[in-house]
C-alpha positions as CSV (number, residue, x, y, z in Angstrom):
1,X,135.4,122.1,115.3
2,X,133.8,119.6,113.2
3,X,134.6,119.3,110.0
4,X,132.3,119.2,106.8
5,X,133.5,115.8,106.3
6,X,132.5,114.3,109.8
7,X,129.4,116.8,109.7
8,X,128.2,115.4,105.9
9,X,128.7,111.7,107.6
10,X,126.9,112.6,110.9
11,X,123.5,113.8,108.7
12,X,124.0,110.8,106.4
13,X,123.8,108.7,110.2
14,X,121.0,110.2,111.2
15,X,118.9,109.9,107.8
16,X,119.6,106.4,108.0
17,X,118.4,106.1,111.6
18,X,115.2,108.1,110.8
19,X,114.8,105.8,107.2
20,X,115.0,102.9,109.2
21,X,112.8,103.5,112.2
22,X,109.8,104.5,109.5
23,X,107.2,102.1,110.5
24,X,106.0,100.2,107.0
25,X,103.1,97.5,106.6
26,X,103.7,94.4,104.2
27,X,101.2,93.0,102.5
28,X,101.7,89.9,100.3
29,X,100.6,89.5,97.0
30,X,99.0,85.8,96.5
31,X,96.7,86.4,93.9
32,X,94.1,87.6,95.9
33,X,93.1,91.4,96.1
34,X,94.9,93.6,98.2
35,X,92.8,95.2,100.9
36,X,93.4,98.5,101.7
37,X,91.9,101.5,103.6
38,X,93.1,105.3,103.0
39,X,92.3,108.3,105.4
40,X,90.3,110.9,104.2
41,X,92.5,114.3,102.7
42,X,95.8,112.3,104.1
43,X,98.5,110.6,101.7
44,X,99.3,107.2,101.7
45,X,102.4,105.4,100.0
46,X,102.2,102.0,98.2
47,X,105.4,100.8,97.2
48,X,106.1,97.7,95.0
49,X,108.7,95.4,94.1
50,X,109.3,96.8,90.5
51,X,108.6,99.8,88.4
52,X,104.6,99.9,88.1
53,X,101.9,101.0,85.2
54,X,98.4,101.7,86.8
55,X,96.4,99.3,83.7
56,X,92.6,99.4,85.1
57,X,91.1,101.4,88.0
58,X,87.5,101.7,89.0
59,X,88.6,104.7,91.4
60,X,86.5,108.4,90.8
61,X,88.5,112.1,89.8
62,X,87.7,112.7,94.0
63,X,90.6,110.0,94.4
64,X,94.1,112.0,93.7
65,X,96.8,109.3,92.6
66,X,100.7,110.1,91.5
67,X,103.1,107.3,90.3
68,X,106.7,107.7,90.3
69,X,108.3,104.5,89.2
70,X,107.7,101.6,92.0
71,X,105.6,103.5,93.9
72,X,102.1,105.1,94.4
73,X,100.4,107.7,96.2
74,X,97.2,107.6,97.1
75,X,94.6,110.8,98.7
76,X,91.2,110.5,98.9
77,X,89.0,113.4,99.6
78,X,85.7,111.3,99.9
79,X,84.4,108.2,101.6
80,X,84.1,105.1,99.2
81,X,84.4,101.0,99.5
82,X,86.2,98.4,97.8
83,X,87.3,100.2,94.3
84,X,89.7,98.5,92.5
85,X,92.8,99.5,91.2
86,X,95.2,96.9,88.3
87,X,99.1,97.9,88.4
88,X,101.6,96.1,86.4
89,X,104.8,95.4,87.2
90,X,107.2,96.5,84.5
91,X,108.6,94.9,82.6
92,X,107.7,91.4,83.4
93,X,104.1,91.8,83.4
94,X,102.6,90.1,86.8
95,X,99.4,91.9,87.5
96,X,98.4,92.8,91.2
97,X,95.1,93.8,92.0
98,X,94.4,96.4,94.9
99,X,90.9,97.0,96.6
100,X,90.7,100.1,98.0
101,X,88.1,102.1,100.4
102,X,87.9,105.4,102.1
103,X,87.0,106.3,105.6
104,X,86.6,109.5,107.5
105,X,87.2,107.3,110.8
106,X,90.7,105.9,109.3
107,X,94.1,107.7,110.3
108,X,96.3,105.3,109.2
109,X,98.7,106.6,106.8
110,X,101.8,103.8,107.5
111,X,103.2,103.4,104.3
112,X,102.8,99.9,102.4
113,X,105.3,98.0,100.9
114,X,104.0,95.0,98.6
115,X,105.9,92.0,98.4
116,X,105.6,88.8,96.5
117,X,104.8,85.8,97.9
118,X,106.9,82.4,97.1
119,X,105.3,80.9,94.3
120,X,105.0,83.9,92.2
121,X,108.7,84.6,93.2
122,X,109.5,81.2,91.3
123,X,106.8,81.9,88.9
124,X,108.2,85.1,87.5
125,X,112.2,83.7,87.9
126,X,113.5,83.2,84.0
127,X,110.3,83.9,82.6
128,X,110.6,84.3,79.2
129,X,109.9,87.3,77.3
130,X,107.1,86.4,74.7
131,X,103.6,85.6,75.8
132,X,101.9,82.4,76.2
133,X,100.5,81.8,73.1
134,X,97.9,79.5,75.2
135,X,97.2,82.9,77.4
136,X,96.7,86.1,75.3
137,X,95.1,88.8,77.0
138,X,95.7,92.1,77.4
139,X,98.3,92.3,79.7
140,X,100.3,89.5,78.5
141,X,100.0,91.2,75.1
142,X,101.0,94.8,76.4
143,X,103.8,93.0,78.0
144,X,104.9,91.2,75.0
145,X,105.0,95.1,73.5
146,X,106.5,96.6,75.9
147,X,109.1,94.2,76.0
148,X,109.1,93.7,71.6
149,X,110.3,97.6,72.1
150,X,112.9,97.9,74.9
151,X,114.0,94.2,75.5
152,X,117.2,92.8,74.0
153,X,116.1,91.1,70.7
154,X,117.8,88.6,71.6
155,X,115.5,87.5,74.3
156,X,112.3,88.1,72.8
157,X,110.1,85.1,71.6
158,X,106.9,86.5,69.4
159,X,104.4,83.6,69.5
160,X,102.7,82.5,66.2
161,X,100.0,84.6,67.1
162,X,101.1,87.7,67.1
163,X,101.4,89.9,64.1
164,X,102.5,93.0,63.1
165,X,99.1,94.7,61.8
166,X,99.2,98.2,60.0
167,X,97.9,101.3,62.1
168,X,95.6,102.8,58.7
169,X,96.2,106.4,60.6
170,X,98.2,109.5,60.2
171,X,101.5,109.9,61.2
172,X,100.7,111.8,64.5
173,X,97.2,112.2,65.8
174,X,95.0,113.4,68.4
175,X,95.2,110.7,71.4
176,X,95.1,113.1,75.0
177,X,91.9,115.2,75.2
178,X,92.3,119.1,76.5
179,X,96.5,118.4,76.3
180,X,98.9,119.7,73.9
181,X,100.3,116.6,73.5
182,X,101.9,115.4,70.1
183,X,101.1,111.6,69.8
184,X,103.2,109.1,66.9
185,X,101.8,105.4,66.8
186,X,104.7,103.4,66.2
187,X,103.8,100.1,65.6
188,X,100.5,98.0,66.3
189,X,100.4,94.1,66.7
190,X,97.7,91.6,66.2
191,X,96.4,88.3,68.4
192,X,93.2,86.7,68.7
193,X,90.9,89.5,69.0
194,X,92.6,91.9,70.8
195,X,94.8,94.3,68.8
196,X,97.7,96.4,70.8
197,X,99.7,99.8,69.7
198,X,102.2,101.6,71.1
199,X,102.2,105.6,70.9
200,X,105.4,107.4,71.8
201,X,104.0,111.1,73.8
202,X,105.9,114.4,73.8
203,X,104.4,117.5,75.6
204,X,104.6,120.6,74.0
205,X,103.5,122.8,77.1
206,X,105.7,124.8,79.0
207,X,104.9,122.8,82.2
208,X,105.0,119.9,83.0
209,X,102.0,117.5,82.9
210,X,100.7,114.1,84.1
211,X,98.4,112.2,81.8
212,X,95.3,110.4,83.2
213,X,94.2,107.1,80.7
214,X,90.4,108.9,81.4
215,X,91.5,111.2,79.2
216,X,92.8,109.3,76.0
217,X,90.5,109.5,73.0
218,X,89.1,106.4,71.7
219,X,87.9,102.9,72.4
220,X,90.6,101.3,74.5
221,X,90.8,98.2,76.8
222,X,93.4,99.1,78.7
223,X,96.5,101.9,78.4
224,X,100.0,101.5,80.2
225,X,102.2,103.9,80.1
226,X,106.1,103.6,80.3
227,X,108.2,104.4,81.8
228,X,106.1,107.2,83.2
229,X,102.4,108.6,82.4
230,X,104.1,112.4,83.7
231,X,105.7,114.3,81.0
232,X,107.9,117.5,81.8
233,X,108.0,120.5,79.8
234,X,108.5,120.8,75.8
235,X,112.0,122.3,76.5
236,X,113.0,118.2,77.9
237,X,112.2,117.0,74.8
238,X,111.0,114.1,77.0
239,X,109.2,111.1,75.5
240,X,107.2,108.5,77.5
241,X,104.8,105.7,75.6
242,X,101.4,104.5,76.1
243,X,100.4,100.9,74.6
244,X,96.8,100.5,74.2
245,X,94.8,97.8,73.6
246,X,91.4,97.7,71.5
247,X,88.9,95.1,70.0
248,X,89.1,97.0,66.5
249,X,92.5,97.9,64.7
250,X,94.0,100.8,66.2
251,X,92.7,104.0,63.5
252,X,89.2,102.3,63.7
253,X,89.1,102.5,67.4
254,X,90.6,105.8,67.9
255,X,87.7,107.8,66.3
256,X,85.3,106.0,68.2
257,X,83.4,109.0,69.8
258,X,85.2,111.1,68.0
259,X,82.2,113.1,67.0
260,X,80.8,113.7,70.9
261,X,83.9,115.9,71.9
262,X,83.6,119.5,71.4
């Protein structure tokens, strides 16, 4: 008779066996837009070399997306062409851009696995952790938050045109339309014309819940989430944070609109 030992080793075998014959398309990221097609009302897996934060998409509420960490999942219920989608890779900041469509005559649902190419290999090797003062922009400037909060200090380099900026707001505020979600900005920087603040979430339902940037209150530019944009319930005591960025200083731009939601 075999025992649990050999029996617990034999299943681990055989996972492996199934793991590695899993068929799985690379695509190279070069700087150029990643084409991809998903089937209609099928899943389909994009995994990437780091932990990711979806910053900009262009894709429609028919489009279901889940995150967990390095990877995506993508199902489309209708037909559309060449939307794209902006994930950043935590917590170094490179930017990849994905340009999706739909098809009802696609079946394809081998998983993707993005990799990077050479030069952006080197490129992101012993980067430091500020941004370039000569390149401010909103994802350099949510990755110079992102990192001002859970990067040794010791690394961190804050270029002469950042500042700390005050927030003018209360000390927790309404950010997630239709979610019981208790929101406390934490700190808000200043560069150029682009000002940046980080929120730290908490849900206070009994369930847990996934946050969609579509439904954040306010004027934003961009929001990235991290670790994670999916909260569990209030009994976790779970935090996650959203940075945002804005042309006006954070309490300005989140009553922006304010008055249209009922």
């Amino acid at each position: 008779m075999i025992n649990k030992k050999m029996l617990c080793s034999l299943l681990m075998f055989s996972c492996m066996k199934i793991a590695a014959a899993t068929p799985t398309e690379h695509m190279v990221w070069d700087k150029t837009p990643l084409r991809i097609t998903l089937p209609l009302n099928q899943e389909r897996l994009i995994r990437f070399p780091l932990a990711v934060s979806i910053v900009d998409s262009e894709l429609e509420e028919q489009v279901g997306v889940m995150k967990i960490q390095d990877a995506l999942y993508f199902n489309a219920h209708k037909t559309f062409e060449n939307k794209r989608v902006v994930v950043q890779l935590m917590p170094y900041g490179e930017a990849i851009v994905l340009s999706l469509s739909a098809r009802d005559d696609s079946n394809n649902t081998t998983p993707i696995e993005v990799v990077m190419s050479e030069s952006n290999e080197n490129d992101e090797r012993d980067k430091p952790l500020a941004a370039k003062s000569s390149d401010i922009n909103a994802v350099t400037l949510t990755r110079f938050a992102i990192q001002s909060l859970y990067a040794p200090e010791r690394l961190l380099i804050t270029p002469p045109e950042i500042t700390r900026t005050p927030m003018r707001t209360q000390r927790s505020v309404t950010l997630v339309y239709g979610a019981s979600i208790t929101a406390k900005p934490l700190i808000s920087w200043h560069a150029n014309d682009l000002y940046i603040t980080a929120i730290e979430l908490q849900n206070e339902l009994n369930k847990s819940i996934i946050i969609d940037p579509r439904q954040l209150l306010g004027e934003w530019q961009t929001a990235t989430f991290y670790p994670t944009n999916t909260l569990s319930a209030r009994g976790k005591r779970e935090t996650t944070t959203v940075f945002v960025t804005s042309s006006k200083p954070f309490g300005e731009a989140l009553l922006v609109n304010r008055e249209f939601i009922r």
